[in-house]
TORMARDO-318935 format. One record per residue: residue in one letter; x, y, z of N, C-alpha, C, O in turn. Coordinates in Angstrom, 1 decimal, always signed. Example, Ala and Ser with C-alpha at 12.3 -4.5 7.8 and 13.67 -1.06 7.14 Angstrom:
BEGIN
+------+--------+--------+--------+--------+--------+--------+--------+--------+--------+--------+--------+--------+
! rest !    n.x !    n.y !    n.z !   ca.x !   ca.y !   ca.z !    c.x !    c.y !    c.z !    o.x !    o.y !    o.z !
+------+--------+--------+--------+--------+--------+--------+--------+--------+--------+--------+--------+--------+
!    A !  +13.2 !   -5.7 !   +7.8 !  +12.3 !   -4.5 !   +7.8 !  +13.2 !   -3.3 !   +7.8 !  +14.2 !   -3.3 !   +8.5 !
!    S !  +12.8 !   -2.2 !   +7.1 !  +13.7 !   -1.1 !   +7.1 !  +12.9 !   +0.0 !   +7.9 !  +13.4 !   +1.1 !   +8.0 !
+------+--------+--------+--------+--------+--------+--------+--------+--------+--------+--------+--------+--------+
end
This chain:
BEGIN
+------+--------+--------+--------+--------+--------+--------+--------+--------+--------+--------+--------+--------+
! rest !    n.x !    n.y !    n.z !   ca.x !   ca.y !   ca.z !    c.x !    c.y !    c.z !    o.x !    o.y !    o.z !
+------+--------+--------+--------+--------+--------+--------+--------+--------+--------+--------+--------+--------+
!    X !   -4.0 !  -10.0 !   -0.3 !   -4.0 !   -9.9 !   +1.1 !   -3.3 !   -8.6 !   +1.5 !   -2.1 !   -8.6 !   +1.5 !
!    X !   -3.9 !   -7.4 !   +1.9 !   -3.4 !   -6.0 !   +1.9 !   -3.6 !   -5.9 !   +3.4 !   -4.6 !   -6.4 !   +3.9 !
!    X !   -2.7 !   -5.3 !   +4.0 !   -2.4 !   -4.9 !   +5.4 !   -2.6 !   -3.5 !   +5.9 !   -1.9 !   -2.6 !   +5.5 !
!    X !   -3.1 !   -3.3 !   +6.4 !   -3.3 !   -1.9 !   +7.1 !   -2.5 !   -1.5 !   +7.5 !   -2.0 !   -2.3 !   +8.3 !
!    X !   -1.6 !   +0.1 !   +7.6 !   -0.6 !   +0.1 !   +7.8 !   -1.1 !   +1.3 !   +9.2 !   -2.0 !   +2.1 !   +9.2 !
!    X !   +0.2 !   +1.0 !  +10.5 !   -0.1 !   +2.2 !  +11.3 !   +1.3 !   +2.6 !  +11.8 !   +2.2 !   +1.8 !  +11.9 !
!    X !   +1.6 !   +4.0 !  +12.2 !   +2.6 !   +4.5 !  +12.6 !   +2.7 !   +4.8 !  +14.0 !   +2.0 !   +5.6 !  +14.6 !
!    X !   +3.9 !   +4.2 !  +14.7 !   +3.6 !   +5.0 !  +15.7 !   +4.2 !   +6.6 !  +15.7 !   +5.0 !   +7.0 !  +14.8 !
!    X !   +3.5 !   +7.5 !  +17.0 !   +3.9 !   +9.1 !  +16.7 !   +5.1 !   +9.5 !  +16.3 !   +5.2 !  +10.3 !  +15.3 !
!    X !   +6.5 !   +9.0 !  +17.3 !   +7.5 !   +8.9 !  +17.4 !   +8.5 !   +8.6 !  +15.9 !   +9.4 !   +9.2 !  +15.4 !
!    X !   +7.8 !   +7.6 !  +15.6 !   +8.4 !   +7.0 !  +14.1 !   +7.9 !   +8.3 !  +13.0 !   +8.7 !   +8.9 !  +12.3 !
!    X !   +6.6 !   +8.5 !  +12.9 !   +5.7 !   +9.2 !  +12.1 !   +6.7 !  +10.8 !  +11.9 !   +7.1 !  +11.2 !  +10.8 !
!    X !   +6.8 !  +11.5 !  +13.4 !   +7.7 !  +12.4 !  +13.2 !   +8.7 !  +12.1 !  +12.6 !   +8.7 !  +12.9 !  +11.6 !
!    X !   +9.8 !  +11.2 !  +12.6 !  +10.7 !  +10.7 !  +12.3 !  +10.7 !  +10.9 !  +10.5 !  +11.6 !  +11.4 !   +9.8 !
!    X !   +9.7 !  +10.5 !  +10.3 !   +9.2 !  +10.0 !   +9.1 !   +9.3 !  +12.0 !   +8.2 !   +9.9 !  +12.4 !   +7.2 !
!    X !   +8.4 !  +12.7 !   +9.2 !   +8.0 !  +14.1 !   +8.4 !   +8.8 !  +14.8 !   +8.7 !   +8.3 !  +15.9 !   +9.1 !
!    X !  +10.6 !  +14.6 !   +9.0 !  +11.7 !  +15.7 !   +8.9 !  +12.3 !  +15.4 !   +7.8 !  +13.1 !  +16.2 !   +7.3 !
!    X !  +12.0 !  +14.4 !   +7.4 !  +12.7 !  +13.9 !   +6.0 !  +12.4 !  +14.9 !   +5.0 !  +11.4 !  +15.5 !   +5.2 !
!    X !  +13.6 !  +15.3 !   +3.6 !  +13.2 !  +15.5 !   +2.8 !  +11.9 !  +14.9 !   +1.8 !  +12.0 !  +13.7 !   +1.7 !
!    X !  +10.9 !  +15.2 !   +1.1 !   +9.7 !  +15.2 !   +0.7 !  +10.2 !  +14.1 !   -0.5 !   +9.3 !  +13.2 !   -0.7 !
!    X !  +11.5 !  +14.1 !   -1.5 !  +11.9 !  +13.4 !   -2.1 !  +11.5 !  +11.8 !   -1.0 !  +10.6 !  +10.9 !   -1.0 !
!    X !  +12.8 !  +12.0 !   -0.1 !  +12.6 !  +10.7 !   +0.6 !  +11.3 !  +10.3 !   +1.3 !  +11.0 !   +9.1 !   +1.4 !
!    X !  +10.7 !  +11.1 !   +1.6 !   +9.0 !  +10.9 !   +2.3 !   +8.8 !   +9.4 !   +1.2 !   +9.1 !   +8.2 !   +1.4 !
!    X !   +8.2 !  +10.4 !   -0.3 !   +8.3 !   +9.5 !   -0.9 !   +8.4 !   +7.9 !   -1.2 !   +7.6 !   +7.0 !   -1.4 !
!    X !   +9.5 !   +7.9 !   -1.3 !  +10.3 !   +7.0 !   -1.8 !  +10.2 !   +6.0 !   -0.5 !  +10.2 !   +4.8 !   -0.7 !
!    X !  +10.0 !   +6.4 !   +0.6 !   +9.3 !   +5.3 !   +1.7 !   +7.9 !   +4.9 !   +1.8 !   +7.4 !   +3.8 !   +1.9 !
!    X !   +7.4 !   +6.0 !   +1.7 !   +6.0 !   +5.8 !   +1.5 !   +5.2 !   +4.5 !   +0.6 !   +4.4 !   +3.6 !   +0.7 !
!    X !   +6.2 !   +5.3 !   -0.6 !   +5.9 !   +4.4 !   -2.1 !   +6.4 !   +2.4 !   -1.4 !   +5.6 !   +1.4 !   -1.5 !
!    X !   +7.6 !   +2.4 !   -0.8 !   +7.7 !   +1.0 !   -0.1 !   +7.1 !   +0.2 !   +0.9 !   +7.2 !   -1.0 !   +1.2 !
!    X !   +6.2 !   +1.5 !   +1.7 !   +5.3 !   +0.5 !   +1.8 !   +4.2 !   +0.3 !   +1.8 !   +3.7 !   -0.2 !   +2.8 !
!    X !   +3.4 !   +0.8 !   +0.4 !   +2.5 !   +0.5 !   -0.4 !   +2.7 !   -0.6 !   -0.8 !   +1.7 !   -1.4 !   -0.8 !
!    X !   +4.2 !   -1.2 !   -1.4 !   +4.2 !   -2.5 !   -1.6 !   +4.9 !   -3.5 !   -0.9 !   +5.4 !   -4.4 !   -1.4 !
!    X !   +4.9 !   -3.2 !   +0.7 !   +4.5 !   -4.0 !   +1.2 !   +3.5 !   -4.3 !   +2.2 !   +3.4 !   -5.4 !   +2.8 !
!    X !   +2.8 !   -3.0 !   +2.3 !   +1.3 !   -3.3 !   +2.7 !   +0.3 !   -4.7 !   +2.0 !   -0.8 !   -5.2 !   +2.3 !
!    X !   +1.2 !   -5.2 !   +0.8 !   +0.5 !   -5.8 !   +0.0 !   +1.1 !   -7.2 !   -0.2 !   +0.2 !   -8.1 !   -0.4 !
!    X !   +2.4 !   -7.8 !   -0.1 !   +3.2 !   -8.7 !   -0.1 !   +4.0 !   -8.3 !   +1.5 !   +5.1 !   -7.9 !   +1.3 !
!    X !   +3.6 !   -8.4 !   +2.5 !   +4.7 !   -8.2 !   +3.7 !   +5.9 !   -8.7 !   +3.4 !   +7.0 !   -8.2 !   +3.2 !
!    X !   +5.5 !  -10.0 !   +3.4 !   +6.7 !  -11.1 !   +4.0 !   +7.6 !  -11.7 !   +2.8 !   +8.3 !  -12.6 !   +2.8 !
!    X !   +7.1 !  -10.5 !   +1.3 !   +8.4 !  -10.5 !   +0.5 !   +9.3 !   -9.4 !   +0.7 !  +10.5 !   -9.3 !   +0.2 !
!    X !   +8.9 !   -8.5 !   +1.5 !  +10.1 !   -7.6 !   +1.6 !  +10.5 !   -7.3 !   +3.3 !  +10.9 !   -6.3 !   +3.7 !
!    X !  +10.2 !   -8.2 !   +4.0 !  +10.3 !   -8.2 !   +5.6 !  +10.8 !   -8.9 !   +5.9 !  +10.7 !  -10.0 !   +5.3 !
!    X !  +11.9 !   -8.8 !   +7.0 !  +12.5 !   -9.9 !   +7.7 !  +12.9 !   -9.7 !   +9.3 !  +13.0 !   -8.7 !  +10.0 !
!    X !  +12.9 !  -11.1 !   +9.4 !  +13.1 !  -10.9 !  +11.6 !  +13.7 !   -9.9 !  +11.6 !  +14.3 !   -9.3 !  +10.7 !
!    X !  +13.6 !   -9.3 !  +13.3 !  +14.7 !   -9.1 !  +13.7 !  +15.0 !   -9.4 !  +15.4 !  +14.3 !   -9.2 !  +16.4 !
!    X !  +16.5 !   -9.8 !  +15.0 !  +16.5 !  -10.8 !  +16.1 !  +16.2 !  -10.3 !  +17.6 !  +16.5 !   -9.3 !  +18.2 !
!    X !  +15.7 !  -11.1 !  +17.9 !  +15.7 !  -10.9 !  +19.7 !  +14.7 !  -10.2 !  +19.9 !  +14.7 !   -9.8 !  +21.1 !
!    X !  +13.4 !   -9.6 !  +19.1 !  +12.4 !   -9.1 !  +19.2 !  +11.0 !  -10.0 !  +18.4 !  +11.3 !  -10.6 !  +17.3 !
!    X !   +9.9 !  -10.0 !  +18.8 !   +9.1 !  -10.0 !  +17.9 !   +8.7 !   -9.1 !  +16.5 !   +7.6 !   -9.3 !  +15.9 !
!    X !   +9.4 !   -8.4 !  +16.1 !   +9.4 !   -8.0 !  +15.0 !  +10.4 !   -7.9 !  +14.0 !  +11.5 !   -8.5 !  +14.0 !
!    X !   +9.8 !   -6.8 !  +12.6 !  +10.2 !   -7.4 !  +11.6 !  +11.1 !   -5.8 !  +11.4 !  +11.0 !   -4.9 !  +12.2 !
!    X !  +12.2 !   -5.9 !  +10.3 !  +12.9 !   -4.7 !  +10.1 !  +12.6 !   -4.7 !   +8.5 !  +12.8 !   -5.8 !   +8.0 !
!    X !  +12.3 !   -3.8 !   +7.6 !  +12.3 !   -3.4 !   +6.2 !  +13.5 !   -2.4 !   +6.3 !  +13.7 !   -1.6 !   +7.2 !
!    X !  +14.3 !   -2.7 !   +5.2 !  +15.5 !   -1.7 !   +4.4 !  +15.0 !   -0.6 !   +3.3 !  +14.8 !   -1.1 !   +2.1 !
!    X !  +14.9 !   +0.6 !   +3.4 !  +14.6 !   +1.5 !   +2.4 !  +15.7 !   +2.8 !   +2.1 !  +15.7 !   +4.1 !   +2.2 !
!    X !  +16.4 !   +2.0 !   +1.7 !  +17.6 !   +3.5 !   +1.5 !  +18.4 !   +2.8 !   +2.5 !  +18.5 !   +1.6 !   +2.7 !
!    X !  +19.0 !   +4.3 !   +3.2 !  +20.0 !   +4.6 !   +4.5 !  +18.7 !   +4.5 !   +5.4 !  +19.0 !   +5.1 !   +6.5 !
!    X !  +17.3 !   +4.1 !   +5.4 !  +16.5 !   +3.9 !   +7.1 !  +16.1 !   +2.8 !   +6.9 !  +16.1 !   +2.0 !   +5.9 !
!    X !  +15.5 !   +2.7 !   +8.0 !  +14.9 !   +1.4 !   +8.4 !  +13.5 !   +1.7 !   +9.2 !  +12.8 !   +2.7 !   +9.6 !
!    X !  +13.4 !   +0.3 !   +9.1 !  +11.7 !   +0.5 !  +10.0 !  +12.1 !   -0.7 !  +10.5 !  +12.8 !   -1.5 !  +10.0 !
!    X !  +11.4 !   -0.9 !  +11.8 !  +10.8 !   -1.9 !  +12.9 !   +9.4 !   -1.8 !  +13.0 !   +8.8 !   -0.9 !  +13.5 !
!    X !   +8.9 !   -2.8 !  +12.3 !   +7.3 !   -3.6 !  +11.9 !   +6.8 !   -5.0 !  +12.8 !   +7.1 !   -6.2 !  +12.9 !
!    X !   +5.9 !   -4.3 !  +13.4 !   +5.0 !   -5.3 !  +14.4 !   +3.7 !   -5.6 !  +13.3 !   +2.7 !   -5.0 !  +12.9 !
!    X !   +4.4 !   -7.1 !  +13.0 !   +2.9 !   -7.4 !  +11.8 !   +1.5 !   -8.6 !  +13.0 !   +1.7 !   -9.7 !  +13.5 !
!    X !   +0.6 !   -8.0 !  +12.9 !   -0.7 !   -8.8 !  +13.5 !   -1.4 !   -9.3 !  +12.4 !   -2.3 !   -8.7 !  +11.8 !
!    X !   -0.9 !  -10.9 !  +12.0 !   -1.9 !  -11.3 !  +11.5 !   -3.3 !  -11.8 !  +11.9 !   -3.7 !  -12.7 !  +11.2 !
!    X !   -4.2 !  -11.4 !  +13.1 !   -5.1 !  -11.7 !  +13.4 !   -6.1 !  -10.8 !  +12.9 !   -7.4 !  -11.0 !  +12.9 !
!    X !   -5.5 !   -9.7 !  +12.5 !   -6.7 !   -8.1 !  +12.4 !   -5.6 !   -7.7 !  +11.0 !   -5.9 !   -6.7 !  +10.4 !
!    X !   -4.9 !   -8.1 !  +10.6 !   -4.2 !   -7.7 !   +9.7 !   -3.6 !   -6.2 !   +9.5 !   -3.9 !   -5.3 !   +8.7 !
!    X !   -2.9 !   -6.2 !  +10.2 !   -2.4 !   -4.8 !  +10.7 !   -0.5 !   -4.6 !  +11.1 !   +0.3 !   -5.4 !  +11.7 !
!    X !   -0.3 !   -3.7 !  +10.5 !   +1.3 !   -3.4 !  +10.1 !   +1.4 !   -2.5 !  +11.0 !   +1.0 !   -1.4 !  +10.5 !
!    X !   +1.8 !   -2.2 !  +12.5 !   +2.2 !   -1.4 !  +13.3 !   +3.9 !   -0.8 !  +13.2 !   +4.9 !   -1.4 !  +13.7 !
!    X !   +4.1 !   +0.5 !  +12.2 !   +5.4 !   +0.4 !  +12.3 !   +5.5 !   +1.2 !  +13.4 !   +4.9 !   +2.2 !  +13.5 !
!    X !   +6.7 !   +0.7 !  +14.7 !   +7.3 !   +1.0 !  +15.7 !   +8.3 !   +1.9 !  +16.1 !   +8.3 !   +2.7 !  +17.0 !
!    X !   +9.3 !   +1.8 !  +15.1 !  +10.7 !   +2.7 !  +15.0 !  +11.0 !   +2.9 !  +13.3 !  +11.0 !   +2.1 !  +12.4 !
!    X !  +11.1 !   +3.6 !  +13.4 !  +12.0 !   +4.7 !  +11.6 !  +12.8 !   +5.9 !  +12.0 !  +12.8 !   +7.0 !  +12.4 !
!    X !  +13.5 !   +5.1 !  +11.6 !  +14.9 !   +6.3 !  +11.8 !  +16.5 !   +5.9 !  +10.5 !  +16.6 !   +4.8 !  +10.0 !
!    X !  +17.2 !   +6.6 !  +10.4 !  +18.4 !   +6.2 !  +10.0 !  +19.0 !   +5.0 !  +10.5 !  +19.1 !   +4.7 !  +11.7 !
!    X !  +19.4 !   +4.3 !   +9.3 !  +20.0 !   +2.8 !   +9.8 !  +20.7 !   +2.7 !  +10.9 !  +20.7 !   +1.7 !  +11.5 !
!    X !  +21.7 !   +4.3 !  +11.2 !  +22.8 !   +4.3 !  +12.2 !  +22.2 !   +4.3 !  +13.7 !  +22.8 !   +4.1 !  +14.8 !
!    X !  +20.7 !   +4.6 !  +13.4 !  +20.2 !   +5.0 !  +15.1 !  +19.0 !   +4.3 !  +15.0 !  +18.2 !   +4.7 !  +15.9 !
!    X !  +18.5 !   +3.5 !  +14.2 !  +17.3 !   +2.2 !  +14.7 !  +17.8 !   +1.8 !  +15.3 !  +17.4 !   +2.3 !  +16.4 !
!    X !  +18.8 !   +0.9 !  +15.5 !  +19.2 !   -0.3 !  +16.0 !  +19.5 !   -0.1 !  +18.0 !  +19.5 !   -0.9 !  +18.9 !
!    X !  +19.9 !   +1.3 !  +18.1 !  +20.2 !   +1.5 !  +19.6 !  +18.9 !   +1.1 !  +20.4 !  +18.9 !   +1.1 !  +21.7 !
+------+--------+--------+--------+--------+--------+--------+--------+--------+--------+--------+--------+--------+
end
């Protein structure tokens, strides 16, 4: 059961200031969990979505299981997701 994964712009830039090491190293996480979501996803509260831990960032994940689709929403450092 493999998920399509989509970024929003905001997050995406987010994503390509990073050093190329860390690009990586997120990228690579969610290849696996484009593949197993809901072994490495969890709520978060008070929203319909989900938050993944990769390092010091995070992501905020709008998963649609109707079309099977991974909308990530926010990626940023753990200290400035959450605002």
């Amino acid at each position: 059961m493999s998920f399509e994964l989509e970024w929003h712009p905001t997050a995406l830039r987010n994503l390509e200031k990073l050093p190329k090491q860390t690009i990586k190293r997120v990228l690579d996480k969610f290849d696996q969990v484009v593949e197993e979501p809901f072994r490495y996803l969890e709520h978060y509260e008070g929203e319909n979505l989900y938050k993944i831990r990769i390092g010091d960032y995070r992501a905020l994940v709008e998963v649609q299981l109707e079309n099977q689709t991974m909308f990530v929403r926010v990626f940023g450092h753990r200290g400035r997701v959450y605002k």
